[in-house]
Structure formats: structure tokens, C-alpha cells
N, C-alpha and C positions, 0 to 999 in steps of 0.2 A: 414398472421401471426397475431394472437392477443397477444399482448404481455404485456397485463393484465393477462394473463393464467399463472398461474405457470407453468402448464406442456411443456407451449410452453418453457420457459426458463431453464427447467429442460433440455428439449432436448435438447437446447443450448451448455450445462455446459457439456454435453456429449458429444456432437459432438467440441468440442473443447478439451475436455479432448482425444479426440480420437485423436486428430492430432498429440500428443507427447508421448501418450500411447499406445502401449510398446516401439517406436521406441528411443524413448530419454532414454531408461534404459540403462547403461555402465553395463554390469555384471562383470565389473575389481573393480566398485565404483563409487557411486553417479548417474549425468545423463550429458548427453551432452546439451553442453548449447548449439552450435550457428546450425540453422536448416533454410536451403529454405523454400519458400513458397510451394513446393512439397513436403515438408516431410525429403528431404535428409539431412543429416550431413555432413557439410562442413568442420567444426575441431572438431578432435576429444580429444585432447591434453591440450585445454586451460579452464580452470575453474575460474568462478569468484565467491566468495562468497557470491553474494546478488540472484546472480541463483541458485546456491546452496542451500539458505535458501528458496526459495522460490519453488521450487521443493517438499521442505515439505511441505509448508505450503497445495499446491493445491493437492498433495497427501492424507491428515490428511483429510482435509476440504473435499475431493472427499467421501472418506471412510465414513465421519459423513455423506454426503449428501445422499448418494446409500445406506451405508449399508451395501457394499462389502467387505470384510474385506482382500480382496487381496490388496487395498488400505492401508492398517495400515502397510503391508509388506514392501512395498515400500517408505513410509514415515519412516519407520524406517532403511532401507538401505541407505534412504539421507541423515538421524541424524547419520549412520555410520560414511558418509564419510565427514560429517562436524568436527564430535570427531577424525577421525585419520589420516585427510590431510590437513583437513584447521587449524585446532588448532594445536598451535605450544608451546608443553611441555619448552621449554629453555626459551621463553621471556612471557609467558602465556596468550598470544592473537589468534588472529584468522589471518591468510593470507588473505588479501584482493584481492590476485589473486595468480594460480598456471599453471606453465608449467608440463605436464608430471608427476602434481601428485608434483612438489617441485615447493619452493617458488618462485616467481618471484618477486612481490612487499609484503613489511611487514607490509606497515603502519599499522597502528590501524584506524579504522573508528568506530564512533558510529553508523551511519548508516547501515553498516555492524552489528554490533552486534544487534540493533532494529530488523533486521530480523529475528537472531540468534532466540531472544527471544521468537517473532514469532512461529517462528519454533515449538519448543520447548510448547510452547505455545498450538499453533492447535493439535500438536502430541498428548498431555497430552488432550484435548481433544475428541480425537478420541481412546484415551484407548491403544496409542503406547508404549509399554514397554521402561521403562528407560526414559521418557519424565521428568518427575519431578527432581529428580537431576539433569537433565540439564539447567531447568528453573530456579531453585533458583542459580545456580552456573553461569550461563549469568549475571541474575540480580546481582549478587553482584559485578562481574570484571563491570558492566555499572557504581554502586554506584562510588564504589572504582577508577576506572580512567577516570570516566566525569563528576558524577555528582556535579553542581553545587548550594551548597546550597543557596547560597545568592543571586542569578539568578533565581533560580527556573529552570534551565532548565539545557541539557546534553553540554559540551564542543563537538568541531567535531571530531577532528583528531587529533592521538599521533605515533611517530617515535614507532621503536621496543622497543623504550628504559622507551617510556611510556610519553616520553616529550611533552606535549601539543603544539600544531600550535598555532598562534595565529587568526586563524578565527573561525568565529562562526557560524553557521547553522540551519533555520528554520526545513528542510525538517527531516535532522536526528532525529531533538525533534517530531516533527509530525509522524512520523513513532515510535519511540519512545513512544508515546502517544496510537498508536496502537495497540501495541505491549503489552501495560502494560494493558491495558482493556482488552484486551485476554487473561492474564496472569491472572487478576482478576476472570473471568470468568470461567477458567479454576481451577483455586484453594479456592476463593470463599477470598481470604486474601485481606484484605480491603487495606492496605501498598500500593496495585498497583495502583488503579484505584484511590487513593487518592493525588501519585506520578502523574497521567496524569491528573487529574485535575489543580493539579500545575502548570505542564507545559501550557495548556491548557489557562489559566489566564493567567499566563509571556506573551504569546506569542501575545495572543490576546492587553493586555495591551499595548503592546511594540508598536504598531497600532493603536492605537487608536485616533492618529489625522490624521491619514490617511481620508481623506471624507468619504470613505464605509467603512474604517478599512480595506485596502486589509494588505495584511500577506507578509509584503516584506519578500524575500529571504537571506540574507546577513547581515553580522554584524560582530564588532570588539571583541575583547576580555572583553569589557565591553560591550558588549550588544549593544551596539551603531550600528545603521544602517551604512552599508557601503554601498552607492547608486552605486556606478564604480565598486565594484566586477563583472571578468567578464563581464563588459560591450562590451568587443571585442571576447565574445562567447556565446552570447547568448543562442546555442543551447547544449550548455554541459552538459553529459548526468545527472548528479546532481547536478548541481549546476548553473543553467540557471540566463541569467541576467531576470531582470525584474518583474515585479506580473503576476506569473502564475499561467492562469484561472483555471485550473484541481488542484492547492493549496486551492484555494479560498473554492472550492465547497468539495474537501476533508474534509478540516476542516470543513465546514457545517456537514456532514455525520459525523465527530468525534465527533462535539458537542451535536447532538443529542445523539452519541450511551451514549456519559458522562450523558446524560439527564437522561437515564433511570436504572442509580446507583446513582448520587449524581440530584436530582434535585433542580438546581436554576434557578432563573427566569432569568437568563442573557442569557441563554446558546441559544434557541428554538430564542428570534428575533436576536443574532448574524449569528447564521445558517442562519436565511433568509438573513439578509442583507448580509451576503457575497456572499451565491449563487446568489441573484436575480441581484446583480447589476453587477456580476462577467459573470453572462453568457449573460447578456445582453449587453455588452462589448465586449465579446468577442466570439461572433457569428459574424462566416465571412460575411460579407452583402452583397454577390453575388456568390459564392459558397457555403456555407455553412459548418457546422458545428462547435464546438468550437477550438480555436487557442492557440498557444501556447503560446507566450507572450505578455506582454503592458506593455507599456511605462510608464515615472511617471506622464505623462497626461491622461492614462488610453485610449491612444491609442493604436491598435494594433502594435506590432513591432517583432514579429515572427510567420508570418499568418499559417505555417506548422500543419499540424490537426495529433496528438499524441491518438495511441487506448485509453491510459488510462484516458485521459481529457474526452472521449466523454463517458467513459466505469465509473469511480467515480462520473462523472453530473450525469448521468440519477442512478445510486444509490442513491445520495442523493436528485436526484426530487421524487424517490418512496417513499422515508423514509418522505422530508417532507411532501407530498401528504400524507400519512399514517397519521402524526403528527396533521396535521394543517385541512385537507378535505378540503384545497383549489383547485379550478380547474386550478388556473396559474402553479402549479406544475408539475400536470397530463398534460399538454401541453406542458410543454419541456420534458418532460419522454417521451413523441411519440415522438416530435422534436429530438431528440436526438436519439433515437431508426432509427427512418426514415432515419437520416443521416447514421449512423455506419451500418444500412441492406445494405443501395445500396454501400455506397463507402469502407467500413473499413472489413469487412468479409466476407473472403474466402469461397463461401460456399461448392466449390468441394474439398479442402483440409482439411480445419476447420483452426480454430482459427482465430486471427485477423492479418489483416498488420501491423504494426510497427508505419508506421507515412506517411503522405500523405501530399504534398503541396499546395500551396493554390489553387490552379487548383484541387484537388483530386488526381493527379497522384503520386505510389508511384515512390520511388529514386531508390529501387533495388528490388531484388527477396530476399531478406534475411526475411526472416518472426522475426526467433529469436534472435536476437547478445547476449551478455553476457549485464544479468539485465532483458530482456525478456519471460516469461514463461506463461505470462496468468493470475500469478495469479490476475489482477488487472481485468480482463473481467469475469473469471468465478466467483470470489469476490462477484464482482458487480451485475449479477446474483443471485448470493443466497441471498445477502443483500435484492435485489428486493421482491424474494419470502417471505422471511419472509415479508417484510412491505405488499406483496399482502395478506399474511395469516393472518397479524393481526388483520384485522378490526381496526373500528375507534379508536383512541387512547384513554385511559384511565388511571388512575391511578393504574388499577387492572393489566395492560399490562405491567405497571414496575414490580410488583409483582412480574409477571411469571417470567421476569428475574433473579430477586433476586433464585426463586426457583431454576430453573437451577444454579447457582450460588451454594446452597445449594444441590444438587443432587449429583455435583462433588465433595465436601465436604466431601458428605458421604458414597463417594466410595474412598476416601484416607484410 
């Protein structure tokens, strides 16, 4: 494999996309989220809406990628059934999970909705009808039931009734921040990407006597770290205790993408110091690849190897590799790669395993559970290609962006 080759990763993003394409299409609505490592569908019944949204997104994002415009089809049958089963007309939120097509739990999640956005997002994007009215009408239920001005950042979680939890959440505003650079990209309206800047700052700030500045998880209603959140579950599926590595290095890869709309000079050595100290930490030192969590000594303390920790590292060792033409970059991008070829992808089914313990073995045959779909490997891929297509960075290379920016603009 040479996996500086675009084309090699292009085959990738395909043969991954083959694993759940067409077999994950519901033709009742939407797609089936929980799938074996062979392909089969194990329920067919249960929906969660961060799979749901994310079903678009790797649909939209497939479509821009190929070309195929049978992709824009199916990305608009998942924004179906996010507008007429997950969204609920009487309390004007989205279900955060559905039996059988009806509600099972109400709450409100922001993180559920960052997705949303997402969604909506990459659809508008890729030229999916009715994309745009859904993205300005996500974005304002975010304003209106989380966003925090004096914070700078989104609140987590509200009952049906709209009533704020009283915890606070890294990971939602991070994805949030994602969400809202797509949205910018996508409409070329400076309000988004000026909004994840925001966040962007808060969050980093809120860090900042951390020794690397890792990005703790956890916090109270004022903003205040809560260190014991979860400390007796480390491994939950959002809300994990600890400084998780695959955070660290995400937010590297968000700093950059902010780099090349708002460029400050803060942004390019935060990126580094978070990934370089983040995967050097947490690289298993006798099995290898990168680990789920550490401790507030920056020791390991949930050795468990996660697709999307090893799948957002080596995106953002290409991007800073691109940024910076350093070769310490380009060495965890193989390191990383090397890990996830031999232990983390399926190559006679496609896609990737879920998570692996620190031996490499996985826990089950379940490839997909609900929250699962890929998009964070096939992501990670096209993020690659563009930084391999970029050549050395420049100031002309934000340009281009801005134009894209301006392209969509002036197809509104």
C-alpha cells in the first residue's frame, strides 16, 4: 500500500463505503444503524440520532467525493427521516433515540444537534435539495436552547421541556465547532465560523494550565472542570472519564481547518502541542497504536485502541505534515496507518472494527452499534487527500478556500 497516494485512499473510502452501501438502506426510512462485522443487520428497529446524522453526512461527503449523484439521493432520504421521525413537532427538538420509528428517550442533546448541523451541512454541500432551510433552522434551535454567550460555548443537555442539565461538555462544543466550519463553508456566512472560533478560544483557554493544555472532558455549569465526572466509566460512549488522546489530536485537525478562515498565530503551535504530546502519551508501548484514555498524570488508563482515535491522528498528522513539511508528522501518518492496516480493518468485509483492547483483540463481531457508521475513517481519508493534494502550505492555499467559500455563495 502506499498511503501517500491519493488513489490508494480513495479506494479506501470506497471499499468502506461498500460495506454499508446499499445494505444499510431501510426503504421504510433512513438506514440501519447496528451491523456485524459480515455485513448482517442485527436490529432493525432501533435508531439513534447521532447515526442518523451521520449516515448523511458520509452520504453528502461520498456524493462530493465520486461524483455519483445516486449519493445526493440517499443523503436526502436520511435528512427525510431525521425531519419526520427524529424531530418532534409538540416540544420542537429532535429524539435522541427511537424504537420502531417512536420515541424512546427525548432528551435534547447538543451533541445530537452538532450532528444535525453537520448533516445539513455536507447535504447543502453536495447540492442536496432542501439542505439550506434545514441548516439555518438547526442553527437557531442551537442559539436559542444552548448557546452560551458569556461562556462562549454550547450548554449539553435539556429535558423535553427544554430545562437545562446542569453539566457541561467539551466534546458537544467540539463537534459543534465542526459543524459550524461546514456550515461556513458551505454558505460562505462568516456568523459560523466566527461562532467556532469562539468556541475554539473558550475551550482551549479553559486548558491552559494544563502542562500540554490537554482538553479535559468535563465541567459544571459554570464552566468549572469536574475531574470525577464519570470516573467509574471511563469508557462511555460520550462522555468518557479522562484526557482522550483521539480529543487532543481532533482538536489539532479543528485548529488548523480555523487556520485557514480566521488566521491567528495561536492556532498552528496549539495544533502541534496538542497532538505531539497527546500521541506520544498515548501510544501503547508494547502493542501499539493510540489508547483511549489518561489519567490526570498523563498516564494511560484506558489502554482499549478506538477506530476513530487512530482514524482523526493520522488526519491530523497529514494536515500538520501539509502545514508545517515537517518529517515528525509524516512518521506518525505511517505509524498510524501501519497500526489500523494490520489490526483495525476488515479487509474481506470493509470498514473498520469498533475498538480493540490493548492486546488488539476485538470484544465482539459487532462492527456497527448505534454512533458507528464510518464517518470518522472515511472523514479522515478525504481530509488526507486534500492535505496530499495540497502541496506546501501557503497563504495562496487559504485563498483557495475562501473561493470555495465564494463558489457556494454564488450558487445560493
Amino acid at each position: 500500500m502506499n498511503i501517500f497516494d491519493p488513489d490508494f485512499l480513495d479506494a479506501h473510502v470506497r471499499h468502506t463505503m461498500a460495506f454499508y452501501h446499499p445494505r444499510a438502506i431501510d426503504p421504510q426510512g433512513g438506514f440501519f444503524h447496528y451491523l456485524r462485522d459480515d455485513g448482517e443487520i442485527l436490529d432493525r428497529r432501533h435508531r439513534h440520532l447521532v447515526s442518523s446524522a451521520r449516515y448523511v453526512v458520509i452520504h453528502a461527503r461520498y456524493a462530493r467525493h465520486t461524483g455519483e449523484a445516486e449519493y445526493r439521493h440517499w443523503a436526502r432520504h436520511g435528512l427525510d427521516f431525521l425531519e419526520e421521525r427524529h424531530f418532534q413537532p409538540d416540544y420542537q427538538g429532535y429524539a435522541w433515540t427511537l424504537w420502531d420509528s417512536a420515541v424512546e428517550d427525548d432528551t435534547n442533546h447538543c451533541y445530537g444537534l452538532a450532528f444535525v448541523l453537520l448533516a445539513y451541512a455536507e447535504a447543502l454541500k453536495a447540492d442536496v435539495p432542501g439542505a439550506r432551510p434545514g441548516l439555518q433552522a438547526t442553527h437557531a434551535m442551537l442559539q436559542r436552547r444552548f448557546w452560551e454567550a458569556s461562556h462562549g460555548r454550547f450548554a449539553d443537555e435539556a429535558d423535553r421541556h427544554w430545562r437545562l442539565d446542569g453539566y457541561r461538555g467539551q466534546n458537544a462544543n467540539m463537534h459543534a465547532c465542526e459543524a459550524l466550519i461546514s456550515a461556513y463553508e458551505a454558505t460562505g456566512e462568516g456568523h459560523f465560523v466566527d461562532q467556532a472560533m469562539t468556541i475554539a478560544r473558550a475551550i482551549v483557554a479553559a486548558n491552559r494550565d494544563q502542562q500540554n493544555g490537554w482538553i479535559w472532558e468535563h465541567y459544571d455549569a459554570d464552566w468549572q472542570r469536574d475531574l470525577e465526572y464519570n470516573r467509574d466509566d471511563p469508557s462511555h460512549l460520550f462522555r468518557p472519564w479522562g484526557y482522550q488522546v483521539g480529543h487532543q489530536t481532533e482538536w489539532a485537525k479543528l485548529l488548523l481547518m480555523l487556520e485557514r478562515h480566521r488566521p491567528e498565530d495561536w492556532l498552528l503551535p496549539t495544533a502541534e502541542r496538542l497532538f505531539q504530546s497527546s500521541v506520544s502519551a498515548g501510544w501503547h508501548p508494547e502493542t501499539g497504536g493510540l489508547v483511549y484514555g489518561l489519567d490526570l498524570d498523563g498516564r494511560i488508563s484506558d489502554p482499549d485502541k478506538y477506530f476513530w482515535v487512530q482514524a482523526e491522528s493520522f488526519a491530523a498528522a497529514a494536515m500538520l505534515g501539509q502545514r508545517t513539511g515537517r518529517e515528525l508528522y509524516r512518521d506518525w501518518y505511517r505509524r498510524l496507518w501501519a497500526f489500523s492496516w494490520q489490526h483495525m480493518i476488515d479487509h474481506e468485509h470493509g470498514a473498520w472494527y469498533r475498538v480493540l483492547d490493548a492486546d488488539n483483540r476485538r470484544y465482539s463481531d459487532v462492527k456497527s452499534p448505534a454512533g458507528k457508521v464510518d464517518y470518522h475513517t472515511m472523514g479522515a481519508c478525504q481530509d488526507a487527500i486534500a492535505a496530499l493534494t495540497a502541496g506546501p502550505y501557503t497563504q495562496g492555499r487559504r485563498g483557495q478556500a475562501e473561493e470555495e467559500v465564494r463558489r457556494h455563495e454564488r450558487r445560493r
